[in-house]
N, C-alpha and C positions, 0 to 999 in steps of 0.2 A: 880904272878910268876909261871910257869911251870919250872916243873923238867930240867933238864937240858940234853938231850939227847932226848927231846920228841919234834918233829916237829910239829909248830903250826904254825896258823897265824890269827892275829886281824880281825875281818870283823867288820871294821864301816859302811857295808854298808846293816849289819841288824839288828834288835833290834832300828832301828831309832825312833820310836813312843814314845818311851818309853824314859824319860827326861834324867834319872840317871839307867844306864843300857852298861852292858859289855860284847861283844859274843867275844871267841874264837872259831878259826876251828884247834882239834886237823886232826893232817894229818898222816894217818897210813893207808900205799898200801895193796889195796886189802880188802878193809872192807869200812862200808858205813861211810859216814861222820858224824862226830860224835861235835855237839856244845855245848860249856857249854857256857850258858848265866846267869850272875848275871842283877838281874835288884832290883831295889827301889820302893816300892811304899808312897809315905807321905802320910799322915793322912787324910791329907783334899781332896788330890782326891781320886775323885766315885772310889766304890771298882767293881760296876757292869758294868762300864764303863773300866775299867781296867780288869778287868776277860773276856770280850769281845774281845777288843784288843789284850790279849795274844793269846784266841781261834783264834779268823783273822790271828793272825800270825803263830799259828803252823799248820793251814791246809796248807799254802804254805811250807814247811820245812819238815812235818814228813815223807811225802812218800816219801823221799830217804835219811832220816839221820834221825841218833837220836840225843837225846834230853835232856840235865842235866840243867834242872833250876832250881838255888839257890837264894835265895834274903829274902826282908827282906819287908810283903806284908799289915802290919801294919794294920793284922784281927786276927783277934781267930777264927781257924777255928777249934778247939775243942770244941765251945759253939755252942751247939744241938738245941738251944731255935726255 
């Protein structure tokens, strides 16, 4: 849910790679476009196959928008080993 007052809109027609994954485009004139994509990753799939895929996807996207990805990417990325 978005705030109520804040113009958005769904774009299903990015984040497709991605099984279990959610992009809105906040819409605020005069300022670069701005995506918060929730995405999932499960257990059993490749995490270096999916850390790929996200890279593939934000060289097409960041050089005119930015970028809030939240999700749930099912690594420790605090274990240094």
């Amino acid at each position: 849910m978005v705030v109520e007052g804040i113009s958005y809109c769904f774009r299903p027609d990015t984040g497709t790679d991605f099984s279990e994954s959610c992009v809105i485009e906040l819409l605020q004139p005069k300022a670069k476009k701005l995506f918060i994509w929730t995405v999932y990753r499960a257990p059993e799939n490749n995490l270096d196959v999916f850390i790929q895929d996200l890279h593939n996807y934000f060289q097409d996207i960041l050089d005119a928008s930015e970028l809030l990805l939240l999700g749930d990417f099912n690594d420790n990325f605090l274990n240094f080993k």
